[in-house]
PDB file of N, CA, C and O in Angstrom:
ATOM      1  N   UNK A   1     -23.070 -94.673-110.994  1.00  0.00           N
ATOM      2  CA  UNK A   1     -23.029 -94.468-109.575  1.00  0.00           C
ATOM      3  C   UNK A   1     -24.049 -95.388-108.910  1.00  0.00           C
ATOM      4  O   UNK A   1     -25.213 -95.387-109.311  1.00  0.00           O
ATOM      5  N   UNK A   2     -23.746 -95.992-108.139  1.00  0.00           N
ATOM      6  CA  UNK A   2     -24.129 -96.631-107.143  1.00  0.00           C
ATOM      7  C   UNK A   2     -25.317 -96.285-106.533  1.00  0.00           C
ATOM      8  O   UNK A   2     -25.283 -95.142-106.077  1.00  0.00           O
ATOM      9  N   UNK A   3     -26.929 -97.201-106.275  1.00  0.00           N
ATOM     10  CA  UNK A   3     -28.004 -96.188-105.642  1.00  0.00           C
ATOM     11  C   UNK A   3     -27.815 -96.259-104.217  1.00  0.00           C
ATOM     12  O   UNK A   3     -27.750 -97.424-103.825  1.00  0.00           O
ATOM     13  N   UNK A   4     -27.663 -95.034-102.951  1.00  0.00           N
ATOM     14  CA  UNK A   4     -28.281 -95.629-101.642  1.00  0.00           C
ATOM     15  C   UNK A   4     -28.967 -96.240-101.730  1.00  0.00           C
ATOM     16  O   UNK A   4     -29.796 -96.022-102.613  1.00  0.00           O
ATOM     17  N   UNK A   5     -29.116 -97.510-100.825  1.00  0.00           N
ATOM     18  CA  UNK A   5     -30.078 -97.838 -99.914  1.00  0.00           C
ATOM     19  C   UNK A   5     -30.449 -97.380 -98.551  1.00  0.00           C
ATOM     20  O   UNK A   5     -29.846 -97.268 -97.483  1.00  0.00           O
ATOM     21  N   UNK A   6     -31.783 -97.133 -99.014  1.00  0.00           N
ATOM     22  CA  UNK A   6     -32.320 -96.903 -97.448  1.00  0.00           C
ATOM     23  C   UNK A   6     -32.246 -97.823 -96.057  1.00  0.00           C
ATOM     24  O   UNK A   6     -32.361 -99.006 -96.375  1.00  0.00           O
ATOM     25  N   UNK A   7     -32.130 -97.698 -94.976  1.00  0.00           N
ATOM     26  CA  UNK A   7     -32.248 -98.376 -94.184  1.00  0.00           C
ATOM     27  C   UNK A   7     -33.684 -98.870 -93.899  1.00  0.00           C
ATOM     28  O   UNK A   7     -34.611 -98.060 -93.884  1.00  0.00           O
ATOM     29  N   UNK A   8     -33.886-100.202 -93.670  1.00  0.00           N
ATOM     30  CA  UNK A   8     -35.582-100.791 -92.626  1.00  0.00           C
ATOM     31  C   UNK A   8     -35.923-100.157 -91.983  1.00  0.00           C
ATOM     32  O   UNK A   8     -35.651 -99.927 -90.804  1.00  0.00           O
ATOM     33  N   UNK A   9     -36.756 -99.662 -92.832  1.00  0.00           N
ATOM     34  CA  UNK A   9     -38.082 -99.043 -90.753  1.00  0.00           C
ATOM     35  C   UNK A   9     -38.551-100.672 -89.794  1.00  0.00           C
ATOM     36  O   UNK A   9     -39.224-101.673 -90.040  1.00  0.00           O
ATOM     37  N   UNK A  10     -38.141-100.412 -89.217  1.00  0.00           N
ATOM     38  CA  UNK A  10     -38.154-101.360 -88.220  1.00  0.00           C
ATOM     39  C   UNK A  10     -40.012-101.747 -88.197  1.00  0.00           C
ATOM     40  O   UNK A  10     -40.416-102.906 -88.292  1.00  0.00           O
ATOM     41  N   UNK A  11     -41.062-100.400 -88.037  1.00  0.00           N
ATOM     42  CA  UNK A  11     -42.375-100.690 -87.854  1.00  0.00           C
ATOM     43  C   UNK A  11     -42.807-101.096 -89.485  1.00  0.00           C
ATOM     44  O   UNK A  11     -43.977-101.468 -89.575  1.00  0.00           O
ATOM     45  N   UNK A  12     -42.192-101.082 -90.517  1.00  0.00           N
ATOM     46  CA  UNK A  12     -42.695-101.620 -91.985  1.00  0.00           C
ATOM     47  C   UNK A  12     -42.960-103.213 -91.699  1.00  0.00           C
ATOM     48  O   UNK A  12     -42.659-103.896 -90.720  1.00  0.00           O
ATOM     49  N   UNK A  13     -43.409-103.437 -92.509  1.00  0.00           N
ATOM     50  CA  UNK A  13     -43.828-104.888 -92.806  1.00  0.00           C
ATOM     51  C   UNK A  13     -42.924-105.669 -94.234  1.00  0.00           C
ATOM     52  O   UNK A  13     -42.359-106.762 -94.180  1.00  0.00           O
ATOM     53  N   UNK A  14     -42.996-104.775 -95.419  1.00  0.00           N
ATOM     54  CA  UNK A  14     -42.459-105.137 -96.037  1.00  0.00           C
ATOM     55  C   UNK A  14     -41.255-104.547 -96.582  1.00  0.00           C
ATOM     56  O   UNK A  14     -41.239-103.412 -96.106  1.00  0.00           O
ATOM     57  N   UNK A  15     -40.377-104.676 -97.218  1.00  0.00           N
ATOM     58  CA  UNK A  15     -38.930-103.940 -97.871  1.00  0.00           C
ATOM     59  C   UNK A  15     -38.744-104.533 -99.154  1.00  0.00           C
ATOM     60  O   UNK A  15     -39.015-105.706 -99.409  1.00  0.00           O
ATOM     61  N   UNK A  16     -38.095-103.378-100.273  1.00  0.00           N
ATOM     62  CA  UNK A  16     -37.496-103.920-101.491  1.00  0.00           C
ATOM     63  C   UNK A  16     -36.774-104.655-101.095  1.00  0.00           C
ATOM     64  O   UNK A  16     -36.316-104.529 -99.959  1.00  0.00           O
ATOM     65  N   UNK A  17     -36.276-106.137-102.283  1.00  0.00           N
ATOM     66  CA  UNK A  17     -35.419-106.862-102.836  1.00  0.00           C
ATOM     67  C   UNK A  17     -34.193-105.925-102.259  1.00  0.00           C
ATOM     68  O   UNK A  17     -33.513-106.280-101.297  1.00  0.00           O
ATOM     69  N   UNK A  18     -34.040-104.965-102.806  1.00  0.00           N
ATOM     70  CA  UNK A  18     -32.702-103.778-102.587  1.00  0.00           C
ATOM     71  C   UNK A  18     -32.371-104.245-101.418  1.00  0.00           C
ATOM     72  O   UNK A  18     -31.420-105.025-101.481  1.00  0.00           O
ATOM     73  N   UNK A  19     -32.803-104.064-100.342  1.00  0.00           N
ATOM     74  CA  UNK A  19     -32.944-103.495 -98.840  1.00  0.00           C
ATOM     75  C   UNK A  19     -32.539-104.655 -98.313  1.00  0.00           C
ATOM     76  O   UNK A  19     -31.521-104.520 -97.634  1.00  0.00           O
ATOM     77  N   UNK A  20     -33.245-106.493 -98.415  1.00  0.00           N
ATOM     78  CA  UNK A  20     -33.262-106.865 -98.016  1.00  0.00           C
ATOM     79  C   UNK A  20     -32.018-108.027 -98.253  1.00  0.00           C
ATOM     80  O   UNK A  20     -31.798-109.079 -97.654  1.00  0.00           O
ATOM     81  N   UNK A  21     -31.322-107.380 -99.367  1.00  0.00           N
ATOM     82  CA  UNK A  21     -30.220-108.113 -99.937  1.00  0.00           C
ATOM     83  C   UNK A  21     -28.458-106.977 -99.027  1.00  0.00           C
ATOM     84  O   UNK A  21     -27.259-107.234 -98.921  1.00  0.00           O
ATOM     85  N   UNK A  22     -29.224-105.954 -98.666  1.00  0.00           N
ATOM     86  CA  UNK A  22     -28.052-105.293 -98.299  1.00  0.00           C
ATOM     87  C   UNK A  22     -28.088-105.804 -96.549  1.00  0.00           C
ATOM     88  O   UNK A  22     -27.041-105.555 -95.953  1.00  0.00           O
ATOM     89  N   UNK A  23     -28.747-106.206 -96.058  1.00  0.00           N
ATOM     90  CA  UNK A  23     -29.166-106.457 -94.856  1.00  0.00           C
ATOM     91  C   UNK A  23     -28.438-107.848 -94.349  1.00  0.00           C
ATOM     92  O   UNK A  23     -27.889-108.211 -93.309  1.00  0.00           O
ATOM     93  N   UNK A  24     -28.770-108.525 -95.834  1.00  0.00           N
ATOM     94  CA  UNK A  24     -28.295-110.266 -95.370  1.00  0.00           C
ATOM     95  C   UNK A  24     -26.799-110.113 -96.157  1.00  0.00           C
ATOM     96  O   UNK A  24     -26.148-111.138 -95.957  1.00  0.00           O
ATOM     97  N   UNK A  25     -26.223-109.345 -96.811  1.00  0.00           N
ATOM     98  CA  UNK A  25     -25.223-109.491 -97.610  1.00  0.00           C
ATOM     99  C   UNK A  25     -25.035-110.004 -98.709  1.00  0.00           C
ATOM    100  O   UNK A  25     -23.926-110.075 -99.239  1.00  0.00           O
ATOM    101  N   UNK A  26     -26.194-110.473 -99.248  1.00  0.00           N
ATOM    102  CA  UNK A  26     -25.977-111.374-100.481  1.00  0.00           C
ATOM    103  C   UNK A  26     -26.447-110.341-101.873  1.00  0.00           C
ATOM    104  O   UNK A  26     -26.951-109.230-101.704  1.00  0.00           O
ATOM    105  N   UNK A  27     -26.182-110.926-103.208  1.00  0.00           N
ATOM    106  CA  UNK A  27     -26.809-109.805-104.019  1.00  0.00           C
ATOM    107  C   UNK A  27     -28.230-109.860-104.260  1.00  0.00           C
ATOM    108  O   UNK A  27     -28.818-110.940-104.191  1.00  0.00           O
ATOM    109  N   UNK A  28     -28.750-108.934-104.500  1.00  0.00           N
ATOM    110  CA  UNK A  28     -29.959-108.174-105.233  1.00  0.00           C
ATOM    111  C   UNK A  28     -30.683-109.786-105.909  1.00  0.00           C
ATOM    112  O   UNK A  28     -31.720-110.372-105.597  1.00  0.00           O
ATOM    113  N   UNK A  29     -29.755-110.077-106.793  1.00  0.00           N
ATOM    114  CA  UNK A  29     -30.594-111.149-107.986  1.00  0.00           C
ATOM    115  C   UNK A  29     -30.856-112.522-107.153  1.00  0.00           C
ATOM    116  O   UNK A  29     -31.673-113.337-107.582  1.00  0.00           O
ATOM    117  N   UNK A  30     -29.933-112.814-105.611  1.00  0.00           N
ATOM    118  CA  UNK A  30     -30.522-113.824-105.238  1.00  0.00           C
ATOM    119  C   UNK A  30     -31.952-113.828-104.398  1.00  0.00           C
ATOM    120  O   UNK A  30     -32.893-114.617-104.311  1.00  0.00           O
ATOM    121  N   UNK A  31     -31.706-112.854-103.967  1.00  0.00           N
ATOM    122  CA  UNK A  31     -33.330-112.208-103.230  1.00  0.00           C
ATOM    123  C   UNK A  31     -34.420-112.657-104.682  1.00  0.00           C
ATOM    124  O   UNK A  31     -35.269-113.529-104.496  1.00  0.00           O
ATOM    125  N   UNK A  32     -34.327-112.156-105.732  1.00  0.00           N
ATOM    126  CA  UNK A  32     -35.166-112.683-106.785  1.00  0.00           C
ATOM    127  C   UNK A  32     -35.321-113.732-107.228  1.00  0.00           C
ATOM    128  O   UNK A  32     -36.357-114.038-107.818  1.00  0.00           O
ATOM    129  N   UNK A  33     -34.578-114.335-107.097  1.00  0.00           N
ATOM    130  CA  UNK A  33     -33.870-115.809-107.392  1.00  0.00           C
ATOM    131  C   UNK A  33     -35.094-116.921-106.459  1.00  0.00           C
ATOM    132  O   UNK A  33     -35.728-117.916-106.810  1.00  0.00           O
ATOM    133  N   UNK A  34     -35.013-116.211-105.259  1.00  0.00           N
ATOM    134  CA  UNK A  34     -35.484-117.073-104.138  1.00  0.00           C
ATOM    135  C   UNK A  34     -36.852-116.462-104.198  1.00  0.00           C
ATOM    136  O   UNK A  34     -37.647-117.401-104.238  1.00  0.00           O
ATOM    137  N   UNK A  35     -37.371-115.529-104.217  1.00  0.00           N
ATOM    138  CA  UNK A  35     -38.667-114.920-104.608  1.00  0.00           C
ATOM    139  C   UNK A  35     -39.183-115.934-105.365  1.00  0.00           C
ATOM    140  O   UNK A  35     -39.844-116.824-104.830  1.00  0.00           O
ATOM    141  N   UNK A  36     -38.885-115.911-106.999  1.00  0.00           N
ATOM    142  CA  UNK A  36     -39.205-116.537-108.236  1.00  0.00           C
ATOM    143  C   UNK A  36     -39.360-118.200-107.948  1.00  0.00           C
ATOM    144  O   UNK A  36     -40.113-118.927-108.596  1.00  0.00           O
ATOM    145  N   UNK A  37     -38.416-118.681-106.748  1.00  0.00           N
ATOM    146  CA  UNK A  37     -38.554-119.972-106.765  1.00  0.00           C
ATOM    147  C   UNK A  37     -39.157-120.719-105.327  1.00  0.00           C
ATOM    148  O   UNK A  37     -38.955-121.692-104.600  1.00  0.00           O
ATOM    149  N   UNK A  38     -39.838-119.804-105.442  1.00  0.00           N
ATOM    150  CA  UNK A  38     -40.981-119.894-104.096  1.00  0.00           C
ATOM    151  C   UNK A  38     -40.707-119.862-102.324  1.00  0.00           C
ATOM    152  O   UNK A  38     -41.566-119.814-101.444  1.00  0.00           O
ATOM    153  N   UNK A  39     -39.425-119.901-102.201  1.00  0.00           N
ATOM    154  CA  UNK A  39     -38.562-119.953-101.118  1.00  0.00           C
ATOM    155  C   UNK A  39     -38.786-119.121-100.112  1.00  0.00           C
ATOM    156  O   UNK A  39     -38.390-119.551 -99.029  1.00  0.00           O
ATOM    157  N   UNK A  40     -39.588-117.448-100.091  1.00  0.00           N
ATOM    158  CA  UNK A  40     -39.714-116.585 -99.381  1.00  0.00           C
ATOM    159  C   UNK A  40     -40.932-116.871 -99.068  1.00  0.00           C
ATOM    160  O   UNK A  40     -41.832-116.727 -99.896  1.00  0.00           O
ATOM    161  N   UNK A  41     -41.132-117.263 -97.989  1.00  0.00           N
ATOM    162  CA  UNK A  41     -42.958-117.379 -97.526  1.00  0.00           C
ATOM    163  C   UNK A  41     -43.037-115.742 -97.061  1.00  0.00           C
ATOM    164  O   UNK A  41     -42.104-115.201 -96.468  1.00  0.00           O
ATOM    165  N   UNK A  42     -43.988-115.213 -97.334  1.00  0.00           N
ATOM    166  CA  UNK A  42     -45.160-114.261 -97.322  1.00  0.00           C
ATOM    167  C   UNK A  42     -44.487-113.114 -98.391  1.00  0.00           C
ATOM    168  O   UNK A  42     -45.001-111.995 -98.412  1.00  0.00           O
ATOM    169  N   UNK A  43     -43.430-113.390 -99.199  1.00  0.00           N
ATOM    170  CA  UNK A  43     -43.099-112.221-100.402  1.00  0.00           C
ATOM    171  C   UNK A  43     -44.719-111.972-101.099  1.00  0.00           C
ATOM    172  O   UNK A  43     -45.803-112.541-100.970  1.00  0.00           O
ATOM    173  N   UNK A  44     -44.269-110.933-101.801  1.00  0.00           N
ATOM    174  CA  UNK A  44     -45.542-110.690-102.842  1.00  0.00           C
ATOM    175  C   UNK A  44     -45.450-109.941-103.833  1.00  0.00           C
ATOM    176  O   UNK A  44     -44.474-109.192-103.866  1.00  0.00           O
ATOM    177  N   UNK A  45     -46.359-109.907-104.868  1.00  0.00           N
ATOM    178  CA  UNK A  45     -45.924-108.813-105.422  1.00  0.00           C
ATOM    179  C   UNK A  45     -46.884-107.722-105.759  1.00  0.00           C
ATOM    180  O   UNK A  45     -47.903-108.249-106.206  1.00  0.00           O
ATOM    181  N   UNK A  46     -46.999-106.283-105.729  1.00  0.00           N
ATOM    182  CA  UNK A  46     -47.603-105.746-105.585  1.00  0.00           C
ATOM    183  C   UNK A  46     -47.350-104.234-107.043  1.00  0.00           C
ATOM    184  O   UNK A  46     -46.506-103.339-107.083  1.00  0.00           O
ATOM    185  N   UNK A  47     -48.125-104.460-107.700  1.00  0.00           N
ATOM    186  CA  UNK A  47     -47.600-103.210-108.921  1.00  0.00           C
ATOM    187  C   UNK A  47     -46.522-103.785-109.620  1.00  0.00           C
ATOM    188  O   UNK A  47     -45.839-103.125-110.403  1.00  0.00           O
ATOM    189  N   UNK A  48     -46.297-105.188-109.340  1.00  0.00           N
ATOM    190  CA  UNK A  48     -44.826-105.498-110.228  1.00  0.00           C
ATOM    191  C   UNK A  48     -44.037-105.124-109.460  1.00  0.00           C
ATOM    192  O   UNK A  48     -42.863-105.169-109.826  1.00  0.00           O
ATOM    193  N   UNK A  49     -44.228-104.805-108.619  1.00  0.00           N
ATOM    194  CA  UNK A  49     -42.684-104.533-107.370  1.00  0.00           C
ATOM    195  C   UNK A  49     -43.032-105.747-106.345  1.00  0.00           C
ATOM    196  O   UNK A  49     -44.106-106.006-105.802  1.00  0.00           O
ATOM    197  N   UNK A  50     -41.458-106.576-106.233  1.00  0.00           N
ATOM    198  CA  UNK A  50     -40.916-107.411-104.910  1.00  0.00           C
ATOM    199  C   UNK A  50     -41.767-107.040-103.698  1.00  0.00           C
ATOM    200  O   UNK A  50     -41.949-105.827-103.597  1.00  0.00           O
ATOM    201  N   UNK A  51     -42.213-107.638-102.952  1.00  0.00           N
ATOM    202  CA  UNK A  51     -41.979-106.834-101.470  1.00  0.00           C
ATOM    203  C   UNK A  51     -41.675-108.130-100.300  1.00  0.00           C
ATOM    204  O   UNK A  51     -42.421-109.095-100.133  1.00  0.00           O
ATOM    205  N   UNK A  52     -40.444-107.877 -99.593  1.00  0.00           N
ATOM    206  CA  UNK A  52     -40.092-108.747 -99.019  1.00  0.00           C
ATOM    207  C   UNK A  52     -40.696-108.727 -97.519  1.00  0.00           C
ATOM    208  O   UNK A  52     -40.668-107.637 -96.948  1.00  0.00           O
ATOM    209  N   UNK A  53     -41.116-109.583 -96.986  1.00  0.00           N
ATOM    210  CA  UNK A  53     -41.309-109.504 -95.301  1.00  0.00           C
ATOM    211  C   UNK A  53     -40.316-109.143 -94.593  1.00  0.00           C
ATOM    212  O   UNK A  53     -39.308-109.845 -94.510  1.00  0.00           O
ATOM    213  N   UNK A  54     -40.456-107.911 -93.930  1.00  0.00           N
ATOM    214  CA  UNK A  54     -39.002-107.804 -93.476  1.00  0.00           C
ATOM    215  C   UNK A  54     -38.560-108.813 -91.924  1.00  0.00           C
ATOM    216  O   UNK A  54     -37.463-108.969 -91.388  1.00  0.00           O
ATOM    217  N   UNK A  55     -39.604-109.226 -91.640  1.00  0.00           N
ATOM    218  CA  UNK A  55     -39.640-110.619 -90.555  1.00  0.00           C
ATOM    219  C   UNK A  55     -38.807-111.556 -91.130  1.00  0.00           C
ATOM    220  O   UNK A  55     -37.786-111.871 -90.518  1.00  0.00           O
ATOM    221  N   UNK A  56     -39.111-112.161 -92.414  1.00  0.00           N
ATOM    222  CA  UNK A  56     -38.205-112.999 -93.121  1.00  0.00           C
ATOM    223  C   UNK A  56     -36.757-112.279 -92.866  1.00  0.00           C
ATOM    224  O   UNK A  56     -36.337-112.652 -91.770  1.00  0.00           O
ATOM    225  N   UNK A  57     -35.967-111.491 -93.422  1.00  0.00           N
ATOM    226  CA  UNK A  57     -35.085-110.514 -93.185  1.00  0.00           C
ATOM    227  C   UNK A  57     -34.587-111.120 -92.319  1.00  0.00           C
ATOM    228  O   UNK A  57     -33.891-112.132 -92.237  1.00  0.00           O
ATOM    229  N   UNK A  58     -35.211-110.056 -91.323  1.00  0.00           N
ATOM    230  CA  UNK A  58     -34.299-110.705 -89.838  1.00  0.00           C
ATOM    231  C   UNK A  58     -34.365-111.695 -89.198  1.00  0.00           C
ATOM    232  O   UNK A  58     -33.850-111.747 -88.081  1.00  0.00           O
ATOM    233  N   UNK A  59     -35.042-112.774 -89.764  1.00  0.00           N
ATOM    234  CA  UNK A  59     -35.046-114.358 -88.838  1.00  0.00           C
ATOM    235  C   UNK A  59     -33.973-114.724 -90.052  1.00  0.00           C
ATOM    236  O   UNK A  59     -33.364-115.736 -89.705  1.00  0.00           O
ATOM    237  N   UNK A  60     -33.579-114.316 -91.195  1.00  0.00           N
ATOM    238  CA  UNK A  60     -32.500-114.955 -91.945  1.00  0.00           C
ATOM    239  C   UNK A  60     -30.731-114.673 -91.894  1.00  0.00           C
ATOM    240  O   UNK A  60     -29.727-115.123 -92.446  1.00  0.00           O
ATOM    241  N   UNK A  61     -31.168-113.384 -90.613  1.00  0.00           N
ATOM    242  CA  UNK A  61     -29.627-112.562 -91.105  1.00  0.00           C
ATOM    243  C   UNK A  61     -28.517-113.365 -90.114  1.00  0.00           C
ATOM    244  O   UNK A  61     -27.425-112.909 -89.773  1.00  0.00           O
ATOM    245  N   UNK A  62     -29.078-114.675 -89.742  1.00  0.00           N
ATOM    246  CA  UNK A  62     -28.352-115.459 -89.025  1.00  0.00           C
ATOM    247  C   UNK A  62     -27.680-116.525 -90.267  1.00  0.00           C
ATOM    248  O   UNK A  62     -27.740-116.148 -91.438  1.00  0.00           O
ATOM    249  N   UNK A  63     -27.165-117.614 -89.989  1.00  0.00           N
ATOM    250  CA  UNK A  63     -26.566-118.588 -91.313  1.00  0.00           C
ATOM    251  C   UNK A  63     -27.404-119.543 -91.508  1.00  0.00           C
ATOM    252  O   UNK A  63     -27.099-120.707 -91.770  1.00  0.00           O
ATOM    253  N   UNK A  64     -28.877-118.951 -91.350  1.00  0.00           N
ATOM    254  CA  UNK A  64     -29.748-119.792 -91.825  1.00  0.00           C
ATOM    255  C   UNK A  64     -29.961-119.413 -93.255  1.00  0.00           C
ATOM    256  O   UNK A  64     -29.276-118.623 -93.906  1.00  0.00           O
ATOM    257  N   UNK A  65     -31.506-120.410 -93.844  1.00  0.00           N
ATOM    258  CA  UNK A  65     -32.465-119.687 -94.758  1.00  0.00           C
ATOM    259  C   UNK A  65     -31.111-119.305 -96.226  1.00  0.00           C
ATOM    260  O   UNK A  65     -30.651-120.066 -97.078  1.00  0.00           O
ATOM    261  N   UNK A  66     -30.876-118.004 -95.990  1.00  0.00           N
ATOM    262  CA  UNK A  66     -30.846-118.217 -97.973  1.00  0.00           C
ATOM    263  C   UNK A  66     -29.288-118.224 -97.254  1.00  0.00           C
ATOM    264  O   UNK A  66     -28.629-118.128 -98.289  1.00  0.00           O
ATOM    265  N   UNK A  67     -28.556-118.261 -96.461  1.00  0.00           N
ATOM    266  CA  UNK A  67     -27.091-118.686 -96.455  1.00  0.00           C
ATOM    267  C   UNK A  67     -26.720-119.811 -96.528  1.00  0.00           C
ATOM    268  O   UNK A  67     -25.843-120.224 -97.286  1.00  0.00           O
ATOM    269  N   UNK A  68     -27.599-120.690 -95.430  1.00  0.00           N
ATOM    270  CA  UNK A  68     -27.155-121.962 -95.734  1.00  0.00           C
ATOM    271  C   UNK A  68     -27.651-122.729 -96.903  1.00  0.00           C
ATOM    272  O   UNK A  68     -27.697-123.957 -96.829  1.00  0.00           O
ATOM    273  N   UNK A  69     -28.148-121.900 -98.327  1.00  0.00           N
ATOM    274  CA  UNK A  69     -28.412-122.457 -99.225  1.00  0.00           C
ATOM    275  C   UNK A  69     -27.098-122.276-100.368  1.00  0.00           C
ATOM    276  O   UNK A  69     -26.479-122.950-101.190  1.00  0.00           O
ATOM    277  N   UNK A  70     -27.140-120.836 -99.791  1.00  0.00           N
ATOM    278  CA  UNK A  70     -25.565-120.609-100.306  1.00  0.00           C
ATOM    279  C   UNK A  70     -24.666-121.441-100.262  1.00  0.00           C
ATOM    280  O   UNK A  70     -24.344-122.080-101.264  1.00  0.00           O
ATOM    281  N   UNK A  71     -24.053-121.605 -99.027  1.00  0.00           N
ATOM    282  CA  UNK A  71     -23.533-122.728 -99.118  1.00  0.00           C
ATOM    283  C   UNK A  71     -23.536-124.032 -99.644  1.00  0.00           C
ATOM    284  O   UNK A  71     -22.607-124.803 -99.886  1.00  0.00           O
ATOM    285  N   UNK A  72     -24.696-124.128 -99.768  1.00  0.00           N
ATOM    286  CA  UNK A  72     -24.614-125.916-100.868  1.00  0.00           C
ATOM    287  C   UNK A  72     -24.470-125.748-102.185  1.00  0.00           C
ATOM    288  O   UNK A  72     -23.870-126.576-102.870  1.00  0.00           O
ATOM    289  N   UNK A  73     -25.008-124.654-102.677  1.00  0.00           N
ATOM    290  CA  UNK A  73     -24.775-123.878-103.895  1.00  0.00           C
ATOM    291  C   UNK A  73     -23.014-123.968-104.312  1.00  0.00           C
ATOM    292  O   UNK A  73     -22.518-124.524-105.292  1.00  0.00           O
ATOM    293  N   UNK A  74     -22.421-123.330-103.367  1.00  0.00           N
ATOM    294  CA  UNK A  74     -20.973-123.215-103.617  1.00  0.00           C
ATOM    295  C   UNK A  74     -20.205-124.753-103.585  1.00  0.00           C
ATOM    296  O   UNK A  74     -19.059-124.901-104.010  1.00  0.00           O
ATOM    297  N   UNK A  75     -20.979-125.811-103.044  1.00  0.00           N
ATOM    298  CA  UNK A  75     -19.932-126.835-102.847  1.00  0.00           C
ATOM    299  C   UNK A  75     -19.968-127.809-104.008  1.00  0.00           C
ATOM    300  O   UNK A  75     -19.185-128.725-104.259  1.00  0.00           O
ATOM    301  N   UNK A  76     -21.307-127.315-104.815  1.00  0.00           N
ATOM    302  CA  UNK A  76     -21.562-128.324-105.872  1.00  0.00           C
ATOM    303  C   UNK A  76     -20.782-127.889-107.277  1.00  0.00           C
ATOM    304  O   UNK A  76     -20.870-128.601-108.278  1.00  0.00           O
TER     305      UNK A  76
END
């Protein structure tokens, strides 16, 4: 079974990988993907847990940032 995700508190600062992959539409492993390969300015990690800026988030949920990477991804 499938886990909910919670929705963004809007006043948080940061959000799981989870959260911030259901937000932009893409999966879980590219949020890590882009973590791991330095791409998220102000990620971190804290206890071994992701924590994404959720500022990043929403300045990305446009076809910028990790979509339009997507896209070059797919054409190659």
């Amino acid at each position: 079974m499938a886990r909910k995700v919670k929705p963004i508190n809007p006043e948080q600062r940061y959000c799981a990988p989870r959260q911030a992959a259901k937000v932009l539409g893409i999966s879980e492993y590219l949020i890590y993907k882009s973590y791991h390969a330095g791409e998220i300015p102000g990620a971190r990690e804290l206890g071994g847990r992701v924590l994404i800026p959720v500022m990043w988030v929403y300045g990305n949920e446009t076809n910028e940032g990790v979509h339009s990477r997507l896209d070059e991804q797919g054409t190659q």
